[in-house]
DOZA-739758 format. One line per field, with one value per residue (C-alpha): x, y, z. Coordinates in steps of 0.001 Angstrom, whole numbers. Layout:
BEGIN
x <- [X,...];
y <- [Y,...];
z <- [Z,...];
# end
This chain:
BEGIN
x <- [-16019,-17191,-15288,-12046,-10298,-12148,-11158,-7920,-7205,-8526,-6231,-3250,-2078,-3009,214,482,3640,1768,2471,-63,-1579,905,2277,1700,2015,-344,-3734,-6214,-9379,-12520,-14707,-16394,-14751,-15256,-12801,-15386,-15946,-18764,-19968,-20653,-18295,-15301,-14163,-13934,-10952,-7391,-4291,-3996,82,490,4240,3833,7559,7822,9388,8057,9092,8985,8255,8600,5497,6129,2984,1302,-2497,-3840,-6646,-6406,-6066,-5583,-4840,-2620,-1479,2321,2151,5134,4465,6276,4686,5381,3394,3336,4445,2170,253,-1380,-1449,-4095,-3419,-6306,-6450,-7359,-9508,-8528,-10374,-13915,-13538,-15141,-13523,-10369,-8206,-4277,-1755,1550,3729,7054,8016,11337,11782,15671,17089,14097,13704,12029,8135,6815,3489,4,-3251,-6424,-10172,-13210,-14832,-18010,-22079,-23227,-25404,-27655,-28725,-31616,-33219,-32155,-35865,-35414,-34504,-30430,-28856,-25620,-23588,-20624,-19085,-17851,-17461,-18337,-19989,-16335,-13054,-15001,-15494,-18828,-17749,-16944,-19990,-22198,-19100,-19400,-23031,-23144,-19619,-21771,-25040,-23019,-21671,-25102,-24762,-28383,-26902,-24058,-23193,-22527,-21649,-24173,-21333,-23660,-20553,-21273,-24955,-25323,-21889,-23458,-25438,-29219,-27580,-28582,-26938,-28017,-26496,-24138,-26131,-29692,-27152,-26455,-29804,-30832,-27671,-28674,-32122,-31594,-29084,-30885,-28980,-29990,-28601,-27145,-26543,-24119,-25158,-21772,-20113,-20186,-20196,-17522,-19958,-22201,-19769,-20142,-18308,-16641,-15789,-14318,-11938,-10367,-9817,-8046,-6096,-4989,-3557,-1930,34,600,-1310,-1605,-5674,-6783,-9997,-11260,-12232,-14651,-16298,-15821,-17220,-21261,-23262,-25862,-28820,-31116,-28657,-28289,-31821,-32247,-29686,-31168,-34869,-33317,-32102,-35187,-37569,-35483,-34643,-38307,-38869,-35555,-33258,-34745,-31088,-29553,-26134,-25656,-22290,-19222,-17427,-17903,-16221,-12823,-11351,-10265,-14177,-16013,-14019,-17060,-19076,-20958,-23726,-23580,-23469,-26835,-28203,-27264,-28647,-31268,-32367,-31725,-33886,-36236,-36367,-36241,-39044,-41031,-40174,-40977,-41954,-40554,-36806,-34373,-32067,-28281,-26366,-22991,-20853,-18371,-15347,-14356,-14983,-11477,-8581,-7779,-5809,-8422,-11155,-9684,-11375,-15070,-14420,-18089,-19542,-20724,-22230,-23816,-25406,-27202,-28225,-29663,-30685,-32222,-35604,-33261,-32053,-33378,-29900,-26806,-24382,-20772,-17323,-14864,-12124,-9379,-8749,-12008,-10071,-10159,-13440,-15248,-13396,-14927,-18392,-18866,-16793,-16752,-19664,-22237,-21532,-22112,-25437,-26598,-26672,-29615,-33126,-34106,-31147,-31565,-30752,-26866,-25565,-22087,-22288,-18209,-15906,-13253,-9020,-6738,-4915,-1406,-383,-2555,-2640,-5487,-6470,-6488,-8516,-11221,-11121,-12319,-15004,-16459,-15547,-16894,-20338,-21334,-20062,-22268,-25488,-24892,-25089,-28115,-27045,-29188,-26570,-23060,-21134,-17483,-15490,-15145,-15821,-11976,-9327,-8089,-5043,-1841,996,1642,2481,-227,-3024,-5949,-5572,-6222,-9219,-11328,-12957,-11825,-8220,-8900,-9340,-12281,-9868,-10945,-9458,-9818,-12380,-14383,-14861,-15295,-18451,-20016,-19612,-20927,-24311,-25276,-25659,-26762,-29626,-32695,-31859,-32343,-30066,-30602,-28148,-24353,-22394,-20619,-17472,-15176,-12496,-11325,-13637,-17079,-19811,-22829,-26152,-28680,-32229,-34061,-37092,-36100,-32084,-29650,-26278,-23578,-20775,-17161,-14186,-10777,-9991,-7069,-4403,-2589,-5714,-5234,-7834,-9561,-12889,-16042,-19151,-22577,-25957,-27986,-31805,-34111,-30986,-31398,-28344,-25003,-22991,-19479,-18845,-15425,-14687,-15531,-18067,-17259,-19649,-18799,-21315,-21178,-21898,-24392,-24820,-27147,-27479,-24595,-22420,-18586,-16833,-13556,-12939,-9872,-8125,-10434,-13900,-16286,-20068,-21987,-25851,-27675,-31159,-34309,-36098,-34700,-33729,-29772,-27520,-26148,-22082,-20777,-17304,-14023,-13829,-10099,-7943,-4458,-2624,-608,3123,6611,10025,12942,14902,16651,14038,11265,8249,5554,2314,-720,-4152,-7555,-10391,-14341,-16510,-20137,-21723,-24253,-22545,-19131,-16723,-13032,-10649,-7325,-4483,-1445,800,4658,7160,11377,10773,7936,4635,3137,-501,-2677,-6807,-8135,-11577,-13854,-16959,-19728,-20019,-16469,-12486,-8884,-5369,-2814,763,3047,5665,6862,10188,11187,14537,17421,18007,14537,13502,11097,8245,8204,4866,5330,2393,1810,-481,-2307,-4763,-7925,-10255,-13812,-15987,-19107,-18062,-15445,-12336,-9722,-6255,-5940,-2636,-1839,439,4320,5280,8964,10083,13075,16439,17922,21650,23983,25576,25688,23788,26282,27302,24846,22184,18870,16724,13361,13411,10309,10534,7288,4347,2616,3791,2234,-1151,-1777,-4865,-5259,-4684,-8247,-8147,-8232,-7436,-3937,-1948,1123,-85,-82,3400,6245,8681,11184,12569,9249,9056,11104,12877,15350,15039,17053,16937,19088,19420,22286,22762,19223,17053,15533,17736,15515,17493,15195,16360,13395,13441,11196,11954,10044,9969,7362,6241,4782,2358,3000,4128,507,-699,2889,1433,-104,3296,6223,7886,7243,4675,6240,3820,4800,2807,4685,3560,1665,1015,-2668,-3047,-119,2325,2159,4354,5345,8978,9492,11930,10227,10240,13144,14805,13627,12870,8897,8268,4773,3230,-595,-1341,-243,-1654,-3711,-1929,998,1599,4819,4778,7392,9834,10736,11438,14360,14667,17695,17036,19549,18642,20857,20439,17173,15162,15860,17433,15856,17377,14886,15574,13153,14077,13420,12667,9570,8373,8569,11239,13658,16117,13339,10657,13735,15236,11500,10251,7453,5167,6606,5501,6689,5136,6638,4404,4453,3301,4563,3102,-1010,-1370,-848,-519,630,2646,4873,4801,6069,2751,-908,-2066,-1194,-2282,-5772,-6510,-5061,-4144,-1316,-1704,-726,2419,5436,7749,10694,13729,17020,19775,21571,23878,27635,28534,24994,22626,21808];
y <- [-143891,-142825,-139020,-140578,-138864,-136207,-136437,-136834,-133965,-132138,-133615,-132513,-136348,-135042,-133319,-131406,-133375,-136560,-138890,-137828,-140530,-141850,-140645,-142542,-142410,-145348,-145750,-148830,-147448,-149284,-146622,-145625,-142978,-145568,-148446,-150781,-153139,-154931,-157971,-157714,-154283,-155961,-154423,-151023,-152231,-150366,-149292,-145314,-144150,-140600,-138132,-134590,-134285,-132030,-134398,-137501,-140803,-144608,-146535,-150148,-151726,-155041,-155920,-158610,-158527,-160920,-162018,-162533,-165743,-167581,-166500,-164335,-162970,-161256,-158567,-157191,-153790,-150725,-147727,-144481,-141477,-137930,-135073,-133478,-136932,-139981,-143434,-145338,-149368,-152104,-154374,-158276,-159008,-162841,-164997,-163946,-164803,-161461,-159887,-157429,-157370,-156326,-154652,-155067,-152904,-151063,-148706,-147714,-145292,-144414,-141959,-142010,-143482,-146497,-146388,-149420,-149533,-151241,-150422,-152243,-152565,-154291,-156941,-157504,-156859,-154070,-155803,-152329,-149921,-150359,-152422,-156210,-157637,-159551,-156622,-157250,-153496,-154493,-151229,-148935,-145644,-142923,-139267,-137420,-134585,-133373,-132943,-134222,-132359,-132003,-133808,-136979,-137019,-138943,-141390,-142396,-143536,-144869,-147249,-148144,-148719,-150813,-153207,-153942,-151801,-150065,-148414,-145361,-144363,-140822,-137593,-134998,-133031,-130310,-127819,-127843,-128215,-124945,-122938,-120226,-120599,-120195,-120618,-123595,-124567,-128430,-127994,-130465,-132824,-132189,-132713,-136238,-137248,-136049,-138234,-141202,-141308,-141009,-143964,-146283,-145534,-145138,-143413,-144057,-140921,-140069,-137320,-135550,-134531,-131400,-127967,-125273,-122373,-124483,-125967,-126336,-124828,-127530,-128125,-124669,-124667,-128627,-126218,-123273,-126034,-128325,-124543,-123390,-127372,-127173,-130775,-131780,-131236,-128909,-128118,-131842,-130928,-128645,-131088,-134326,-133152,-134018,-130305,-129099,-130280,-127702,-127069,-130690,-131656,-128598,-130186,-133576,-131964,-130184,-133312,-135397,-132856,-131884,-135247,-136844,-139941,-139731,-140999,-143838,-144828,-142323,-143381,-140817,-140404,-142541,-144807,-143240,-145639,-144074,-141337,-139905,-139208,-139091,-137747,-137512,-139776,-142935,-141165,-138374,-140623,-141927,-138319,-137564,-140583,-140395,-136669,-137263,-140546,-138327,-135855,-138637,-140578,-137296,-136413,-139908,-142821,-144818,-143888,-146483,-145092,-146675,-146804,-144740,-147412,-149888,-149774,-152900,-155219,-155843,-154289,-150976,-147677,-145831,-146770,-146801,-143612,-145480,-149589,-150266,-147627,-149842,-152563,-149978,-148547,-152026,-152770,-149125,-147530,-149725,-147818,-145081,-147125,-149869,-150997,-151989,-150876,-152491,-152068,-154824,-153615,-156268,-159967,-162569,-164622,-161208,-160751,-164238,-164461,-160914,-161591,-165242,-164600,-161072,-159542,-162231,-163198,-158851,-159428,-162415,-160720,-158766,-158981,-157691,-157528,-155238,-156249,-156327,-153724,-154259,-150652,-150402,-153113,-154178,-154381,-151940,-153603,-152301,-155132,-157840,-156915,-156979,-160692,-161729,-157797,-159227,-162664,-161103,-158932,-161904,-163771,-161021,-160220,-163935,-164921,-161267,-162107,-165838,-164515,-162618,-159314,-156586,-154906,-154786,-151767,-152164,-149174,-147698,-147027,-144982,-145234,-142059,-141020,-142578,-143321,-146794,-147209,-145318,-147450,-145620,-144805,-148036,-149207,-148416,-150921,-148387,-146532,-142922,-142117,-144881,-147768,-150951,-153321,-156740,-155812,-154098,-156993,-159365,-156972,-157268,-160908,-161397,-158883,-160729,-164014,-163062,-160840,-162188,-164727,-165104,-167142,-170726,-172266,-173645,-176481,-178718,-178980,-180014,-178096,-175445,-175305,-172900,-172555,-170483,-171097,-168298,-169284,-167876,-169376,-172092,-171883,-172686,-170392,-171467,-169504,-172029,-171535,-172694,-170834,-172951,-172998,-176402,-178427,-178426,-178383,-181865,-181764,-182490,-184622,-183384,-184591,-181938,-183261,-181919,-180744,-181231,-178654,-177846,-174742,-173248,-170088,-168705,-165603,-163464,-164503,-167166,-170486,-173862,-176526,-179444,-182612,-184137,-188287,-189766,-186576,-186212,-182974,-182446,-179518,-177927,-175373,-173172,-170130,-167930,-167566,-169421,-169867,-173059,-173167,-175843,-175272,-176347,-175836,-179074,-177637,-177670,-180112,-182517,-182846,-186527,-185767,-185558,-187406,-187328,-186325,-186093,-185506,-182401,-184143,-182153,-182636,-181104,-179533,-182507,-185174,-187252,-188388,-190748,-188936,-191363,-190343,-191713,-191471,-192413,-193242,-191322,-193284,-196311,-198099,-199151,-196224,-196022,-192895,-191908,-190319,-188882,-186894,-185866,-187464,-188132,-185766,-187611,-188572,-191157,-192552,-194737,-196418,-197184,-199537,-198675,-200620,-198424,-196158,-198059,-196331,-196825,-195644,-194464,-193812,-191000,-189433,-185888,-184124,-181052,-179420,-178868,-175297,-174235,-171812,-172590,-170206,-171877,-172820,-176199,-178769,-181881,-181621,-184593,-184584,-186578,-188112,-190187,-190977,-189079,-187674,-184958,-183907,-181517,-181088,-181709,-179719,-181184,-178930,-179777,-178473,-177339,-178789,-176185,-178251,-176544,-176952,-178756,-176802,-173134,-170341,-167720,-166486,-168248,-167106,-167037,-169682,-167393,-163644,-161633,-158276,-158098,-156187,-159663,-160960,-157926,-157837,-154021,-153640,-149415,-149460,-149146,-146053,-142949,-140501,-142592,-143233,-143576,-146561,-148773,-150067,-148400,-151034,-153221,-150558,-150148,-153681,-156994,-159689,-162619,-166042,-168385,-172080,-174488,-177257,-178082,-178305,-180439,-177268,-175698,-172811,-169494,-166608,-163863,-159755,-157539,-154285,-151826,-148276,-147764,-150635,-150594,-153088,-152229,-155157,-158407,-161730,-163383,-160104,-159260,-159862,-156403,-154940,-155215,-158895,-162405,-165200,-168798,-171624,-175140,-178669,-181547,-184773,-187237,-184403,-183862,-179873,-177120,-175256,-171045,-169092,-165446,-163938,-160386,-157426,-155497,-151753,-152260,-154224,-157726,-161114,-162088,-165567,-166988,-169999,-169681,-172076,-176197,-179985,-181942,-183622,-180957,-179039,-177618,-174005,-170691,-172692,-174415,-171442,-169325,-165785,-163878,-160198,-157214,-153547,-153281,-150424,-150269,-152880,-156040,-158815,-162358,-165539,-168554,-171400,-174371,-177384,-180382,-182410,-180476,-179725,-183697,-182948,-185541,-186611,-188710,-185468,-183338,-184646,-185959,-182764,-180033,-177302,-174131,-170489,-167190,-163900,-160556,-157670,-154096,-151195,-147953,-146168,-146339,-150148,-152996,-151833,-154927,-157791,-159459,-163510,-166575,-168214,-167776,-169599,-167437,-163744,-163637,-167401,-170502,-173142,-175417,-176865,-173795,-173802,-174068,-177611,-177777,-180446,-180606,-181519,-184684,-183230,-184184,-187519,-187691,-186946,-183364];
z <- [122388,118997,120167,120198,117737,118655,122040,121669,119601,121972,124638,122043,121454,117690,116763,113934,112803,112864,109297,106647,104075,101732,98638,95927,92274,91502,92425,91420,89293,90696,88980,92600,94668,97773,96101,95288,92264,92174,90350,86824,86619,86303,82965,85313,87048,86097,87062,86991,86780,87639,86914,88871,87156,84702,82014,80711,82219,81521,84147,84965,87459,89140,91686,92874,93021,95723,98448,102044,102050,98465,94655,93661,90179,89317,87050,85328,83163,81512,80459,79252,81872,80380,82077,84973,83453,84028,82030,82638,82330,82142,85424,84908,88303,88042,90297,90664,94554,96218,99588,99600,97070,97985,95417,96759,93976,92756,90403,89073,86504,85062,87698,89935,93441,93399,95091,97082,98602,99270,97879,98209,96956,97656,95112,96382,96204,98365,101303,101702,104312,106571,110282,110666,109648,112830,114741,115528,115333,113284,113987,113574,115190,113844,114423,111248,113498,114267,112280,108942,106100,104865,101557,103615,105722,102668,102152,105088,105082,102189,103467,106136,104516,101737,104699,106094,108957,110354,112858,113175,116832,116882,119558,120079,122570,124517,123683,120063,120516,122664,121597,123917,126542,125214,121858,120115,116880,115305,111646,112010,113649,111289,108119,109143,110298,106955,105027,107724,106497,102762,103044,105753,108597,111826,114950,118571,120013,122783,125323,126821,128305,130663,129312,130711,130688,133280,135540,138769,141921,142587,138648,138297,141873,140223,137184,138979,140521,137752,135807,138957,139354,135854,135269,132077,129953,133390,131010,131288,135341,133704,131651,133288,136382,136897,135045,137400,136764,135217,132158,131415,131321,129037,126942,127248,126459,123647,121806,121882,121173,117762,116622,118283,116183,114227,116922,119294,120751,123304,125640,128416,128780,126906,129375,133134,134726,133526,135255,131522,130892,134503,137647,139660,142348,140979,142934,140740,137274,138823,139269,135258,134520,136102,134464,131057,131060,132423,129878,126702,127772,128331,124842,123433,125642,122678,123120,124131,127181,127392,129849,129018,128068,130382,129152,131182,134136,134670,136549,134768,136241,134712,136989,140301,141131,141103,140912,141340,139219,136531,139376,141425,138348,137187,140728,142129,138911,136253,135985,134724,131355,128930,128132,129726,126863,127605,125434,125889,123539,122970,121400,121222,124135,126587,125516,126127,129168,130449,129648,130343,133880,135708,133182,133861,137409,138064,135797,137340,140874,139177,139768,136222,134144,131173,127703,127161,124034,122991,121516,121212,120820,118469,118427,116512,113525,115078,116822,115095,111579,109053,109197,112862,113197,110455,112406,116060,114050,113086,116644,118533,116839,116717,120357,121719,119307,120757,124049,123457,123065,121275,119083,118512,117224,115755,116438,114348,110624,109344,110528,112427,111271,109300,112004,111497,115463,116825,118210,117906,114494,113356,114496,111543,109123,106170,106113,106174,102540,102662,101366,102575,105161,105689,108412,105949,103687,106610,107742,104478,104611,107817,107163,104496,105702,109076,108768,109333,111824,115063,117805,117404,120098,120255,119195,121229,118984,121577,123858,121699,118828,118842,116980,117302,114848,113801,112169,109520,107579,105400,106560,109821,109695,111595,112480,113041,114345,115897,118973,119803,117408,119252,117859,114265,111875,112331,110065,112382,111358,112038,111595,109384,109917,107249,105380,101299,100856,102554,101916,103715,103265,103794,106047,102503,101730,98968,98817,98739,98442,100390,99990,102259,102707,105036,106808,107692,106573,107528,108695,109269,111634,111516,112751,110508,111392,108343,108167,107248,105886,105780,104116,105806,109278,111021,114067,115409,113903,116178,116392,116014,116351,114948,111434,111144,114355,115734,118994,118614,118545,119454,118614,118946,115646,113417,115208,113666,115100,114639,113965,114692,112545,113574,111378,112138,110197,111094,108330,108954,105961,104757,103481,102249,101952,100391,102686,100757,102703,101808,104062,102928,100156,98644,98478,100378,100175,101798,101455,104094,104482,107229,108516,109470,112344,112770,112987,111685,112170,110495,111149,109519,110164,110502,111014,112565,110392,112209,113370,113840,116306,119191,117978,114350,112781,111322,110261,108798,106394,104993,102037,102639,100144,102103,99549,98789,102232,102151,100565,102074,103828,107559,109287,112118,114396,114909,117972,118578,121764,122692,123673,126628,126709,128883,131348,132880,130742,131141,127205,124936,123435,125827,125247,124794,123601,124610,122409,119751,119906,119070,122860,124889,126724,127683,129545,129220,125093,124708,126518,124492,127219,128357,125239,126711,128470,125194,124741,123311,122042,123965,125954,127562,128275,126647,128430,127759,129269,130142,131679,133172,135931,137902,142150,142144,140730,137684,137268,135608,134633,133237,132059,131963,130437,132058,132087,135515,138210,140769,143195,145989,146623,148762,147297,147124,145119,143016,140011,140146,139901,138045,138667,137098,136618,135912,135007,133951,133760,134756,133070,135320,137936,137610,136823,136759,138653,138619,140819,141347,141622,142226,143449,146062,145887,148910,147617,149226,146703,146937,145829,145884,144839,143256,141774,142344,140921,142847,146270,146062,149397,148104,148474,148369,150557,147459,145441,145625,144075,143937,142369,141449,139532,135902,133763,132087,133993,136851,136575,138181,139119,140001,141591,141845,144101,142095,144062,145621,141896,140881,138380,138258,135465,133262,133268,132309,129773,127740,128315,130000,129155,130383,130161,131438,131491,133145,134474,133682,136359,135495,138334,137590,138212,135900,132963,130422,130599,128097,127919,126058,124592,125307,128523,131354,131831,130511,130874,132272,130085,129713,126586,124705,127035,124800,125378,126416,127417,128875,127423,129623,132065,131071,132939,133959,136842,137781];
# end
């Protein structure tokens, strides 16, 4: 969708009233208009003070300069700023470490409000414009054919030429192209070609859509229709609708005869299998299809045809009108396209489990699959912020080049506008006025070290842990991370052959050598995505396993538990290492000996404070030293087991609160053309849970909050409506429970069991579900026979993984859900369940 700002101002979701960039009276100096500072240039750097007032003021700056992750400097200042004036201050950089750079200040003047804000800048090495030598089309979209000034139009290639991207996807829109009909005006669309070219940027052109002075009968009668109901954006029926055929392939011809040899990429259409951009047959996609391939390879037998591109494979309200477009296109018409360009927007997890599950089983059915072009995909920084948005760039472009994908396009380039709850303005690698994000940097990180090699394999890190390796002459890049945040950090040993030099490389871009001894190199995978080179051709290095590992351990607040350390040794010879840890308020240490290729323990201990809340992060951390091996910190993860009190659950607190943007899943906020599907805060959806046991059950008392309930589906299917999904792992039971309890749109209580260990026959019989309407939402009351579910007084009172997540359908299908912890919804997996315990019943038993 590189129209979607586009698009949606045409839809009117633009309002005028929307925020505007901030005010600010300070601004950080790089000495480039695109807030860079490179290497070398360092002496640019400054802080720029500006007064508009008409009287001279003294102002005092307190700020703190820092990184992503790492240094930071506090800087305290006072100056004096003319009137109408500026005062320009000098700027220490501090740590040479390149990436972003964040200013997090405040100024207060005598009399004046005080100012807070955020700037940021880059500190970096432009990577350069320019093809991938080995022929990977690292991309971006943007739309600076529409709503762009002219005077950003060379910003923005030379942003994306400095992050190493080749490729800009970009609309043509027929409309534009021929205002009238016989009319043909390219200005917009020659001026970039020409700013692509000088820069070293490519282009991927979208053809679309339909063009009102051409519609068809049947295009113009949905029109007169939509005015006369009064249903809202009647004027998409004229363009969304398939064009006759003549006028489109005169388009089509049109395009690659003026841009023949300048533009080799061409997408017909941008995501048909919504209804918001295609409200016609998947018969007539194929016919479009069909004609414009026909006119591009006439024009150049060396253009490369897309596919328009799938937003999804999954369930989504937006393609209920033609389920099996995207299927039906691969299998009937793939002499009509040279790529299958596919989307995906969302978290890594969403999109590994789309193209490793529904994506390739659909592909594999294929006789001749086409190459796969992930020429759209990336997450909004609204919900995830800055860091985890730079983390599933990284995540996303290694996993799709891993699974041999042709390109991959983030969109997009800038943000689109400035509210801070709007979704789709925040997208972009850059803000609007071409400040950098976290994104940004990561990009320019990434091109560097992965030009110029091709897919190597994968690494068999263990559950939880990936790694994908590239290959270039000479060097072996891997890309490392920690999917699963329950496993800690554990460092892994691998076996480098032909490996004279080790270096990591953090998710900036900053090296670290390594050392290497007997081959053998350690890493440490974490939450953030890093890289590790190993010079030489020797082929893929071989995993050995964990060096240092730990169980993940839980307690409950004010406890202490053992935590039990093993280390192995991958070395042929004797070692020894240093442990020091903090436990009781001090420092502990320990040296351990270990015989080659041989293991140790070691106990510690870890606490959990009293008071703290389920959702708390808390780690161990434990500082390693192996000899001529590998020195760094392991954090093992403290899990907080919640207590569940004593007694009924009636006027305390509930025991899990479901209200953050962080705890939704929405399935349609990718979708430009339905932005009132993304959610809207807890009134839109948030619920409260409780637990309890008492009468021989597990007693579940959940309040949702959903403005609309629907649910008009049968129990073995409710989780496509509003209602609940309850999933908990008993210990011993081999595999995990999931059922579904939900208020029928009459009224009646579904309950239906989906999922159950191995030898369990216990089904909805076991479940009771008592429902009632309150004001704003429903309220659910659960009742699980204990004895059925193998949860006696000893599994009770040690504890079980438990997880909760309620669904959202506001009338269009399922639209979101809300949940307790990762593990249900989008994957299943009980070890990311939170714990939980019960408190012993007063004078015992249940």
């Amino acid at each position: 969708m590189s129209i979607r700002a586009c698009l949606l101002a045409a839809l009117g979701v633009l309002a005028a009233a929307e925020p505007g960039p901030p005010a600010s009276s300070l601004r950080v100096d790089t000495g480039d208009a695109l807030h860079w500072l490179e290497p070398g240039h360092e002496q640019r750097l400054a802080l720029v003070v500006a007064n508009p007032r008409a009287e001279a003021v003294r102002l005092r700056l307190s700020a703190r300069l820092h990184e992503l992750e790492g240094a930071a400097r506090e800087l305290a200042l006072e100056c004096e700023v003319p009137a109408r004036g500026e005062t320009r201050l000098p700027l220490e950089l501090g740590s040479r470490r390149q990436g972003i750079r964040y200013l997090d200040y405040r100024l207060e003047g005598a009399g004046l409000a005080a100012e807070e804000g955020r700037t940021a800048f880059l500190y970096a090495a432009p990577v350069g414009g320019g093809p991938d030598p080995a022929g990977f089309l690292y991309g971006v979209s943007s739309h600076p054919d529409r709503n762009c000034p002219d005077a950003e139009r060379e910003p923005e290639m030379i942003a994306t030429a400095r992050a190493g991207l080749g490729v800009m996807r970009i609309d043509s829109a027929w409309s534009r192209a021929e205002p009238r009909p016989g009319t043909w005006d390219w200005s917009v669309t020659d001026r970039l070609v020409e700013l692509g070219t000088r820069h070293g940027v490519a282009f991927q052109v979208v053809l679309a859509y339909g063009h009102s002075a051409y519609a068809s009968p049947a295009a113009q009668a949905a029109y007169a229709e939509a005015k006369r109901t009064g249903e809202r954006e009647p004027w998409a029926w004229l363009q969304r609708l398939a064009p006759p055929e003549a006028p489109w392939r005169a388009y089509v011809a049109a395009a690659a005869a003026r841009y023949r040899g300048q533009v080799r990429l061409w997408e017909v259409w941008n995501e048909p299998d919504l209804f918001g951009f295609w409200r016609d047959t998947p018969d007539a996609y194929i016919a479009v299809l069909r004609a414009a391939a026909d006119e591009l390879r006439r024009a150049d037998p060396a253009n490369q045809v897309l596919t328009g591109g799938f937003a999804t494979v999954q369930e989504h309200a937006g393609h209920a009108a033609n389920p099996d477009l995207q299927e039906r296109v691969l299998a009937e018409a793939g002499d009509a396209f040279d790529l299958h360009a596919f989307h995906g927007h969302g978290p890594f997890a969403a999109f590994r489990a789309d193209v490793d599950g529904e994506l390739a089983r659909l592909r594999a059915r294929l006789v001749r699959p086409r190459p796969l072009y992930f020429n759209e995909t990336a997450i909004s920084s609204v919900a995830v912020g800055e860091r985890v948005q730079a983390w599933t760039l990284v995540k996303k472009l290694a996993f799709a080049r891993a699974r041999g994908a042709v390109g991959y396009t983030w969109y997009d380039l800038r943000n689109d506008g400035w509210n801070p709850k709007e979704v789709e303005h925040h997208y972009g690698l850059l803000q609007r006025d071409f400040r950098p994000k976290a994104a940004y940097a990561a990009c320019v990180a990434l091109t560097r070290l992965m030009r110029g090699t091709a897919v190597a394999g994968e690494l068999a890190l263990g559950p939880g842990r990936l790694g994908y390796v590239f290959a270039a002459p000479g060097r072996r890049l891997a890309v490392l991370w920690n999917e699963d945040p329950g496993l800690g950090d554990g460092p892994i040993a691998l076996r480098a052959p032909g490996c004279p030099r080790a270096t990591a490389y953090d998710l900036m871009g900053n090296p670290q050598e390594l050392p290497v001894q007997d081959g053998v190199v350690v890493v440490q995978p974490g939450a953030a995505p890093s890289y590790l080179e190993l010079a030489g051709d020797g082929g893929l290095p071989q995993p050995l396993g964990a060096l240092v590992e730990a169980e993940t351990v839980a307690a409950a607040p004010g406890e202490r538990v053992p935590v039990t350390l093993r280390l192995t040794s991958p070395l042929a010879a004797a070692s020894a290492c240093t442990l020091a840890w903090d436990e009781d308020g001090g420092e502990r240490t320990r040296r351990l000996e270990l015989p080659g290729a041989g293991a140790a323990d070691a106990v510690l201990g870890a606490a959990v404070p009293a008071g703290t809340r389920w959702n708390a992060a808390l780690a161990q951390r434990v500082r390693v030293a192996w000899e001529g091996l590998w020195t760094g910190t392991v954090t093992i993860p403290v899990q907080v087991m919640a207590t569940i009190p004593a007694g009924d659950p009636a006027g305390r607190p509930a025991d899990f609160i479901l209200d953050a943007a962080s705890a939704v899943v929405n399935f349609t906020e990718a979708d430009p053309t339905r932005p009132q599907a993304a959610w809207q805060g807890p009134h839109d959806l948030s619920a409260r849970v409780w637990l309890a046991r008492g009468g021989g059950a597990l007693r579940i008392h959940v309040e949702v909050s959903d403005e609309r309930h629907r649910q008009p589906h049968p129990a073995r299917a409710s989780y496509l409506g509003d209602g609940l999904q309850l999933a908990f792992q008993v210990p011993g039971q081999r595999g995990h429970w999931e059922l579904g309890a939900a208020r029928a749109d009459d009224g009646t209580a579904l309950a239906h069991v989906w999922l159950r260990p191995a030898g369990s026959a216990t089904g909805a019989e076991a479940v009771a579900v008592a429902t009632e309407a309150i004001a704003g939402g429903v309220r659910y009351r659960v009742e699980l026979s204990c004895a059925a579910f193998g949860l006696d007084d000893t599994v009770l009172e040690r504890g079980l993984r438990f997880n909760l997540i309620a669904n959202d359908d506001d009338g269009e299908g399922r639209k979101q859900f809300i949940r307790i912890a990762p593990g249900i919804g989008e994957s299943k997996d009980p070890a990311a369940f939170p714990r939980v315990r019960f408190a012993p019943a007063a004078g015992g038993g249940r």
